[in-house]
BAFI-3210 file (N, C-alpha, C; in Angstrom, 3 decimals, decimal comma, padded with zeros to 6 digits):
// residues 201
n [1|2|3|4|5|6|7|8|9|10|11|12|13|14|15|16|17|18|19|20|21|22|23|24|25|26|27|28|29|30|31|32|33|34|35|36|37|38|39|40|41|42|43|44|45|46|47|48|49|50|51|52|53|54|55|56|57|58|59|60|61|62|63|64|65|66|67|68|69|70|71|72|73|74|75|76|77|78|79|80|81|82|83|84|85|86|87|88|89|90|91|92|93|94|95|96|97|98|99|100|101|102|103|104|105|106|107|108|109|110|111|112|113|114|115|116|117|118|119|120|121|122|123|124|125|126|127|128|129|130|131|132|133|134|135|136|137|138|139|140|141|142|143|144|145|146|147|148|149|150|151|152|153|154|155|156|157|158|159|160|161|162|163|164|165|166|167|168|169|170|171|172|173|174|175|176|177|178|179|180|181|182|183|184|185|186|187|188|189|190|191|192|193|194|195|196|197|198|199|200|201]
n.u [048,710|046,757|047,888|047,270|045,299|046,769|049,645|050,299|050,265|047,590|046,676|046,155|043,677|044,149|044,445|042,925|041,188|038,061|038,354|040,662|042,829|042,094|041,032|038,651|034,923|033,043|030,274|028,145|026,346|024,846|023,998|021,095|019,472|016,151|014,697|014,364|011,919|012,140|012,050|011,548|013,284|016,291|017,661|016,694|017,000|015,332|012,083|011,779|009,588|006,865|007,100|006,384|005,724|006,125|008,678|011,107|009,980|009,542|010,220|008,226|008,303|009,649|009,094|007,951|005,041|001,603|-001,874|-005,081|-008,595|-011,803|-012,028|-011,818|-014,199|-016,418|-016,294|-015,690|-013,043|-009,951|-010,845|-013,497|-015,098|-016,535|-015,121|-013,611|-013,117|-013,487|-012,981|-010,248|-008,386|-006,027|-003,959|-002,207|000,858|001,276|000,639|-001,853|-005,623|-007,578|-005,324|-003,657|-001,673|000,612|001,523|004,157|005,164|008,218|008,641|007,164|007,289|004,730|001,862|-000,944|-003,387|-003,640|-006,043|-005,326|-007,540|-007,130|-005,525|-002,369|-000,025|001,139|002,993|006,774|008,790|006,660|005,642|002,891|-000,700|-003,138|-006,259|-007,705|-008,667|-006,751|-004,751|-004,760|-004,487|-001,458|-001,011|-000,066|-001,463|-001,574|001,778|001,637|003,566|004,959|007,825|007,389|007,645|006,320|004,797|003,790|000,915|000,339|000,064|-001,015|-001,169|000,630|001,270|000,051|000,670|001,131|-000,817|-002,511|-003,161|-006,483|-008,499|-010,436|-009,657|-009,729|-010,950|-012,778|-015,774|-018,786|-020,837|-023,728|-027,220|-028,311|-031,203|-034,171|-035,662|-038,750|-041,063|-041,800|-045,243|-046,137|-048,149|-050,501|-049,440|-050,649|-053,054|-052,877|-055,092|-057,079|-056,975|-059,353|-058,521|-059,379|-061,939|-061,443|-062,911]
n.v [005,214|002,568|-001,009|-003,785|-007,088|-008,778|-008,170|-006,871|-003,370|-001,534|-000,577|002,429|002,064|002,661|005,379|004,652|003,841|001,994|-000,471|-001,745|-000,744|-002,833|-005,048|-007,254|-006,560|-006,008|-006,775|-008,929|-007,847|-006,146|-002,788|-001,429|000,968|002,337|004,565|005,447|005,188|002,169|000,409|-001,987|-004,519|-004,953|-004,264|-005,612|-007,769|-011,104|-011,976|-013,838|-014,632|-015,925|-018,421|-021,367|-020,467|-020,965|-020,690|-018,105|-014,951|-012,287|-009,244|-006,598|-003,741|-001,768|000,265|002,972|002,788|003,858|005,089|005,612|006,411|007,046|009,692|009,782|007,310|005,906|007,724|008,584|006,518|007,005|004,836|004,862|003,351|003,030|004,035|001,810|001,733|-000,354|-002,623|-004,780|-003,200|-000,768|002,236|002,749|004,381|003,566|000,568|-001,431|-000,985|-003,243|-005,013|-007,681|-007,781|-008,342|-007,073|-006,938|-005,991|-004,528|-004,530|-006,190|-008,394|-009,701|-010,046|-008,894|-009,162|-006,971|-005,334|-003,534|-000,334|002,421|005,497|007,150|007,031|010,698|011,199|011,686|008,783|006,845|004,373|003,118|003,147|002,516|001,197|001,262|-001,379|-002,984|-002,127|-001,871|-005,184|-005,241|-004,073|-001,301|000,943|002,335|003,137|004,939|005,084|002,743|000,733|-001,337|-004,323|-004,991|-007,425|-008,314|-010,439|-012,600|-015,015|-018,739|-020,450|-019,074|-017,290|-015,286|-014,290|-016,808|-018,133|-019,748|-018,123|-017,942|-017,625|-015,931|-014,391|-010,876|-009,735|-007,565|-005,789|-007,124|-004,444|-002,927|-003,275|-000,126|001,481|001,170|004,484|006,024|006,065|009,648|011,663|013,046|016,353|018,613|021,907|024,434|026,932|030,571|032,701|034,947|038,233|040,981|044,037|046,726|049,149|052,574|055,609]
n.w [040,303|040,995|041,657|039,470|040,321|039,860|040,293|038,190|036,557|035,940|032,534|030,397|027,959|024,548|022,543|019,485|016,563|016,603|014,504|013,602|010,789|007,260|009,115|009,134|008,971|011,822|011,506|008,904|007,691|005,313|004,512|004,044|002,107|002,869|002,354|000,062|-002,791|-005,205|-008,333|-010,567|-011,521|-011,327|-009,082|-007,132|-004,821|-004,818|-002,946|-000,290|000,818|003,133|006,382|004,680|002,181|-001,448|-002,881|-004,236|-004,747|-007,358|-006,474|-006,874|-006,654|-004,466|-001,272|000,341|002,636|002,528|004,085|003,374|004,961|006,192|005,214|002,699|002,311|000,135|-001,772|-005,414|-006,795|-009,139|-010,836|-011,377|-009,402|-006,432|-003,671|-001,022|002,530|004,062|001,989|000,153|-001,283|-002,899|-003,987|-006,857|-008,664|-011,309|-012,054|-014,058|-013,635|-011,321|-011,178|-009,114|-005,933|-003,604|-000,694|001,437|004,411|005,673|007,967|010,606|008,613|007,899|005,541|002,678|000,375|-002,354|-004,245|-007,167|-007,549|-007,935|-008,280|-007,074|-003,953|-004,075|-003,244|-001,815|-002,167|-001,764|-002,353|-002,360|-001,592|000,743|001,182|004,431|005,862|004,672|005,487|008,663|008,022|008,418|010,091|009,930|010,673|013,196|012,688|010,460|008,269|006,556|005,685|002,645|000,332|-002,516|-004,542|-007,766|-008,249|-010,542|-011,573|-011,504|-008,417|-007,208|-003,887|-001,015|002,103|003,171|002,278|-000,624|-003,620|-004,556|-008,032|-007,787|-005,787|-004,231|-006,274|-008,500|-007,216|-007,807|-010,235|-008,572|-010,090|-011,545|-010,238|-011,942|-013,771|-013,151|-015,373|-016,986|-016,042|-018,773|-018,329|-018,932|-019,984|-018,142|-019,287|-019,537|-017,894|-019,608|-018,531|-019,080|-019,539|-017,539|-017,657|-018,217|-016,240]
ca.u [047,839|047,140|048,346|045,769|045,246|047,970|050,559|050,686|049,840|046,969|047,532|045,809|043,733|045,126|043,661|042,778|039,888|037,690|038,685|042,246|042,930|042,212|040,320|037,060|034,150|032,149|029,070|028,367|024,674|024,452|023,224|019,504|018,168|014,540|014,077|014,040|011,563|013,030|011,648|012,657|013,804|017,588|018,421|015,970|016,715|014,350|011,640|011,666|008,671|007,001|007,125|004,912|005,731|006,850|010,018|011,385|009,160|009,970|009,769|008,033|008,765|010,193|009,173|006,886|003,329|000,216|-003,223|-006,152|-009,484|-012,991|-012,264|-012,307|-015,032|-017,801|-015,838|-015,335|-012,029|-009,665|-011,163|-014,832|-015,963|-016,541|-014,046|-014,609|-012,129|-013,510|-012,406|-008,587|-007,766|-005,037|-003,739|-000,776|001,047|001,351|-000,054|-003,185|-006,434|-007,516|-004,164|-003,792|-000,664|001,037|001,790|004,729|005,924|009,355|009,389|007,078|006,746|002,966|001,346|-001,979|-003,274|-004,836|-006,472|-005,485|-008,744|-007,228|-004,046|-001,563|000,524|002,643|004,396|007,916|009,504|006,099|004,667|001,928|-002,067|-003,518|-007,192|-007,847|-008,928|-005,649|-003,135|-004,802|-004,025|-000,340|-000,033|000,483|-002,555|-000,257|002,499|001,132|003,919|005,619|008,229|006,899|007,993|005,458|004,658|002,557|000,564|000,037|-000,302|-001,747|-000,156|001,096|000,853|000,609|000,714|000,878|-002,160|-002,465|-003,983|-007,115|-008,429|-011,300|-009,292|-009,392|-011,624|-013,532|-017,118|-019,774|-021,322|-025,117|-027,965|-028,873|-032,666|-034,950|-036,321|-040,201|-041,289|-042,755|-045,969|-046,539|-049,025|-050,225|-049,469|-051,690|-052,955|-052,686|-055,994|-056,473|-058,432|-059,352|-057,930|-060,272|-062,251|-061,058|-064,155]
ca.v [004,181|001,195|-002,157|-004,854|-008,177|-010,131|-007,193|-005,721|-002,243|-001,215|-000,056|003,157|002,196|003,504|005,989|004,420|003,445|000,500|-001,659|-001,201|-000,822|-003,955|-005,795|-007,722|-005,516|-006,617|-007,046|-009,000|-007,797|-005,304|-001,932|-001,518|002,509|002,415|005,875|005,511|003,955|001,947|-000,157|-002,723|-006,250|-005,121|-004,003|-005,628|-009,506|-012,025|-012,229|-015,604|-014,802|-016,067|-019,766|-021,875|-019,950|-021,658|-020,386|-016,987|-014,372|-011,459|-007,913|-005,257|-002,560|-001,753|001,867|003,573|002,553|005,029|004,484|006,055|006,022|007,710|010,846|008,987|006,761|006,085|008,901|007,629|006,532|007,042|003,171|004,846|002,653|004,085|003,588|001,612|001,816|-001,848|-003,667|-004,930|-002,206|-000,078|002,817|002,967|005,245|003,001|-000,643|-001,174|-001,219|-004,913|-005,878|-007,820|-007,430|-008,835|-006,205|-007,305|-005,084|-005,218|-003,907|-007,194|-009,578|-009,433|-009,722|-008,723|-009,224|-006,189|-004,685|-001,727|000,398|003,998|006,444|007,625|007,984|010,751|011,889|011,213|007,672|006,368|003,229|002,532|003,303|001,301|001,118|001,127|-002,556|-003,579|-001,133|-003,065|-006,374|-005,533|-002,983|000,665|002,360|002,471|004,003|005,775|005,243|001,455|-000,095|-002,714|-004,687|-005,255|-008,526|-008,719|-011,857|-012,451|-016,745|-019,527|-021,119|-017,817|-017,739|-014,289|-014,684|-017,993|-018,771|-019,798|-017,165|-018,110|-016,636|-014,938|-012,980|-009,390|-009,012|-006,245|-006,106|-006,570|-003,275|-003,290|-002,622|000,816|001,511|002,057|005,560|006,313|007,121|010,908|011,365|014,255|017,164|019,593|023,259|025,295|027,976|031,752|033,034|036,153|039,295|041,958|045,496|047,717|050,673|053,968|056,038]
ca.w [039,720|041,987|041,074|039,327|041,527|039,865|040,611|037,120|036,547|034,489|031,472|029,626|026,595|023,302|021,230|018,174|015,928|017,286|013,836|012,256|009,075|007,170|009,890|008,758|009,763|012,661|010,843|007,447|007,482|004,120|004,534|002,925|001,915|002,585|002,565|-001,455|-004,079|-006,424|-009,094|-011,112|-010,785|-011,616|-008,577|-006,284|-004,244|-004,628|-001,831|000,662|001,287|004,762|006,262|003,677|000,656|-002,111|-003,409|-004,061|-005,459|-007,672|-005,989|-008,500|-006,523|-002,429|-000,455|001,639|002,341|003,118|003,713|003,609|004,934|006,301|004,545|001,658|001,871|-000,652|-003,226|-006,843|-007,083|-010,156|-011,995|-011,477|-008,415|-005,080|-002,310|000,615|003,231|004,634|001,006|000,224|-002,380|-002,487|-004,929|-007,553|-009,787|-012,619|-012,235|-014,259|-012,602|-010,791|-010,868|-007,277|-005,583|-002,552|-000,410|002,373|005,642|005,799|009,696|010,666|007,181|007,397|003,808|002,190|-000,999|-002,462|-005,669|-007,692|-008,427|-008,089|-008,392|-006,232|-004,123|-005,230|-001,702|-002,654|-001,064|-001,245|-003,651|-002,588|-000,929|000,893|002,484|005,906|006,137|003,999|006,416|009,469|008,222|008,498|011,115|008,933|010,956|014,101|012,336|009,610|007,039|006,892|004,491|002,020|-001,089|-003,514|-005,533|-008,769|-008,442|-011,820|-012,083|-010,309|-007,580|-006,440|-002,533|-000,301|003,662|003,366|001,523|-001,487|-003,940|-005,666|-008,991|-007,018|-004,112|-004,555|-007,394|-008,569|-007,165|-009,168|-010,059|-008,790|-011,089|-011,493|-010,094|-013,160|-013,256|-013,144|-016,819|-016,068|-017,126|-019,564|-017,773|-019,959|-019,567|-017,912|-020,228|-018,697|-018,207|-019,902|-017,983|-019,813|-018,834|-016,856|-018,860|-017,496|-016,585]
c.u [047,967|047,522|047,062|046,439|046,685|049,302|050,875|050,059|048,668|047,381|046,443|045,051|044,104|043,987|043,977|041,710|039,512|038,041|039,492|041,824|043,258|041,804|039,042|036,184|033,444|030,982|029,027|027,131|024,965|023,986|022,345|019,607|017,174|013,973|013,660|013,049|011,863|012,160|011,954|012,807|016,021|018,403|018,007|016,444|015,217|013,478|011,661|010,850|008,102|007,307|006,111|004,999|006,159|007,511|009,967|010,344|009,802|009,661|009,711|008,334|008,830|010,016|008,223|005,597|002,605|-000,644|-003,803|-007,711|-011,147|-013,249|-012,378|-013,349|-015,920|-017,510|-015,369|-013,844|-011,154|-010,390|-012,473|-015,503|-015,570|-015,652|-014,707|-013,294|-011,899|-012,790|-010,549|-008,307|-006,762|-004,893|-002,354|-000,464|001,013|000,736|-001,444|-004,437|-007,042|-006,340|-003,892|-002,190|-000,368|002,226|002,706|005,206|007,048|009,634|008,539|006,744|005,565|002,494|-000,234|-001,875|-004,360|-004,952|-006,238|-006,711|-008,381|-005,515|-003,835|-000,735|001,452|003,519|005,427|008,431|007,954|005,109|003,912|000,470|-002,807|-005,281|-006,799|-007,397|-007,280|-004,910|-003,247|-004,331|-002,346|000,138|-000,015|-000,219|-001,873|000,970|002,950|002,112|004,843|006,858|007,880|007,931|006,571|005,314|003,816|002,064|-000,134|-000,092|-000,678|-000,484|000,403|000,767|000,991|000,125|000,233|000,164|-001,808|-003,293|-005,367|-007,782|-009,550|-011,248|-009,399|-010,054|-013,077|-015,153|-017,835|-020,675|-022,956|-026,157|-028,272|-030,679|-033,322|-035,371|-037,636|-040,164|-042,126|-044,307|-046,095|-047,826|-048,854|-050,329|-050,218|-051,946|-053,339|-054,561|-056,357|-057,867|-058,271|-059,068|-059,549|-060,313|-062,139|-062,534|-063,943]
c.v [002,910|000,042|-003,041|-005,559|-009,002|-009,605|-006,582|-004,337|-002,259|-000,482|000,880|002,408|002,652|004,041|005,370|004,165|002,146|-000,567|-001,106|-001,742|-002,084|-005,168|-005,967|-007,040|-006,284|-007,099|-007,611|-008,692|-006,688|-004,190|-001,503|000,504|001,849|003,794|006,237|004,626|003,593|000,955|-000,891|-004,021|-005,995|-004,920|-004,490|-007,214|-009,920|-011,731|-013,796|-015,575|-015,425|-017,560|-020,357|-021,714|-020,818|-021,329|-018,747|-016,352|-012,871|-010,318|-007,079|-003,818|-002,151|-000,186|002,370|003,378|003,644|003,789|005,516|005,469|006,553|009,103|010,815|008,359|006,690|007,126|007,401|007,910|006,805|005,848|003,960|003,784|003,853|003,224|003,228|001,357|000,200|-003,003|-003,737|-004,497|-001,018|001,031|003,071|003,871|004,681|001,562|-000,362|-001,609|-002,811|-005,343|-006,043|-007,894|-007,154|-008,043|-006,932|-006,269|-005,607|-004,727|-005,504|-008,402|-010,268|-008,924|-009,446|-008,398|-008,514|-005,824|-003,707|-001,336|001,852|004,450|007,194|006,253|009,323|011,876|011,223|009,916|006,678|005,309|003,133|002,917|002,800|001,634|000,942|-000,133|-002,955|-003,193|-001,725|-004,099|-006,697|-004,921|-002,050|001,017|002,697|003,245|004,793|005,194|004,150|001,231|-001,191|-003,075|-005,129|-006,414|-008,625|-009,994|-011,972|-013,847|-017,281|-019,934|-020,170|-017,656|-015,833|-014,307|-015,768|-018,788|-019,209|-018,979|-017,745|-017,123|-015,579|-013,924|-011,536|-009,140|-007,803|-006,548|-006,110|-005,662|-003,786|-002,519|-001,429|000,774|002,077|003,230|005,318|006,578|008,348|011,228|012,845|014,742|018,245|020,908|023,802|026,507|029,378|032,376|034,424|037,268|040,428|043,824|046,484|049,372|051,421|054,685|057,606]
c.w [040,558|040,992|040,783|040,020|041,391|039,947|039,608|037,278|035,481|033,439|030,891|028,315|025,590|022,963|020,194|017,700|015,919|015,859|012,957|011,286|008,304|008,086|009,218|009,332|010,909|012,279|009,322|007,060|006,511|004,874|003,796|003,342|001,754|002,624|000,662|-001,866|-004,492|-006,529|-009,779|-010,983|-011,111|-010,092|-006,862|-006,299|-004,685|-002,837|-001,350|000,648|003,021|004,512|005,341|002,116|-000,268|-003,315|-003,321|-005,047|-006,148|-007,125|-007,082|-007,723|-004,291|-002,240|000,324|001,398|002,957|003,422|003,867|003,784|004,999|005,642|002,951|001,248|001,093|-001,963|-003,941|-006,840|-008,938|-011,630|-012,092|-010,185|-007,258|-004,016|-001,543|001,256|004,006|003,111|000,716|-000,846|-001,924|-003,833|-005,642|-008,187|-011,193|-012,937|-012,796|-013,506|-012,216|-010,686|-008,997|-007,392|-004,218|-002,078|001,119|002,922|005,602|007,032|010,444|009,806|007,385|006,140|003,830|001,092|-001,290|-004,022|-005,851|-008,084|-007,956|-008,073|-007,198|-005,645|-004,731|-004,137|-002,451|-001,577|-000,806|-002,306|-003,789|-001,279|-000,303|001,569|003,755|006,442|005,815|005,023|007,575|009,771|008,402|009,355|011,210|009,811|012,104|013,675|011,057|008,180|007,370|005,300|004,052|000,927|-001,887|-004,455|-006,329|-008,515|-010,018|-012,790|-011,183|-009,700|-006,565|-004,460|-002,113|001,106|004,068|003,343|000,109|-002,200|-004,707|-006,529|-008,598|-005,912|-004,678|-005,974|-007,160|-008,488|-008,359|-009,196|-010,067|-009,514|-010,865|-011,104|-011,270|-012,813|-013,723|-014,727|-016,086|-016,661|-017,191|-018,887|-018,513|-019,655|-019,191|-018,496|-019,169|-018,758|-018,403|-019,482|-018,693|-019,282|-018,440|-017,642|-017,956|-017,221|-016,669]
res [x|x|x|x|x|x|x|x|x|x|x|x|x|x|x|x|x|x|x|x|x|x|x|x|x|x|x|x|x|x|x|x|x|x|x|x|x|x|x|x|x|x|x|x|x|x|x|x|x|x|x|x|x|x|x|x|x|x|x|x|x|x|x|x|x|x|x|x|x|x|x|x|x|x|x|x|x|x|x|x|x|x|x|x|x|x|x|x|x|x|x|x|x|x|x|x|x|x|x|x|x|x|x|x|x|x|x|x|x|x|x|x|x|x|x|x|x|x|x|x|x|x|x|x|x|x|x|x|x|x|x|x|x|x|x|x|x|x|x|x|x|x|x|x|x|x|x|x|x|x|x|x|x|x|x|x|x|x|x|x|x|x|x|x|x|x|x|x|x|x|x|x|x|x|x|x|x|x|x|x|x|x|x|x|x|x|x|x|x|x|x|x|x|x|x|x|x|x|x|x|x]
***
């Protein structure tokens, strides 16, 4: 073994385990599961929300986002309206329908605030549906399946990506009039005209 510069010898590292027993860990960062749903406010932090926000917000529920879109389009969703893949609606298992709800990425904390009008998902690990347009505004269509947290907005003042919400975001179109039908007009049967059977000769 040659000599180091200052004439000692080197020395062998030890076998042992990079942090003895009773050493502070290297890291004080928490370890998060996102591979689960969970629900709740018991077991769920407060959100910060982004810069702007104002104050912490309650998380209704943290796990895997979808979306869907063109194979969908224009079908009647679970509420009875027709899907559009361009509007900021999304689909739940349990929220009732219109309820808006501030949908945050937790891979870049990009929000959108969307409307329930239909059901699902029910892949397992996965909260929540999103349109096209909605999955866009945060990223999802790139990698199909994102982690979010979920926020009911459910009073004024409420803020989501650093807006403030007003009581008109994300509401439910207004359904357009049905086209009257034609009245038909009654035509009266044509009566059979009756030929008389041919005399044998």
């Amino acid at each position: 073994m040659p000599p180091a510069s200052d004439g000692s010898k080197l020395q062998p590292l030890p076998r042992a385990i990079a942090v003895p027993p009773g050493a502070a860990p290297r890291s004080s960062v928490p370890s998060v599961r996102y591979d689960l749903a969970v629900s709740g406010s018991g077991e769920l932090t407060p959100d910060d929300g982004v810069p702007g926000d104002d104050g912490p917000r309650e998380v209704f529920e943290r796990g895997g986002a979808s979306w869907y879109g063109i194979q969908f389009h224009q079908r009647k969703t679970a509420s009875g309206e027709r899907f559009d893949m361009t509007a900021m609606t999304a689909a739940h298992k349990t929220l009732p329908f219109n309820t808006r709800v501030c949908v945050r990425s937790l891979v870049n904390g990009s929000e959108v605030l969307v409307r329930i009008n239909d059901r699902g998902p029910y892949a397992l690990g996965r909260v929540i549906d999103l349109s096209r347009a909605a999955a866009d505004r945060i990223g999802l269509t790139g990698l199909g399946i994102k982690q979010v947290a979920l926020t009911v907005v459910d009073r004024d003042g409420m803020r989501c990506g650093g807006l403030p919400v007003e009581a008109s975001d994300a509401q439910a179109p207004v359904a357009a009039a049905e086209p009257k039908q034609r009245a038909r007009v009654q035509v009266p049967a044509r009566r059979k005209a009756v030929v008389p059977a041919r005399r044998r000769k």
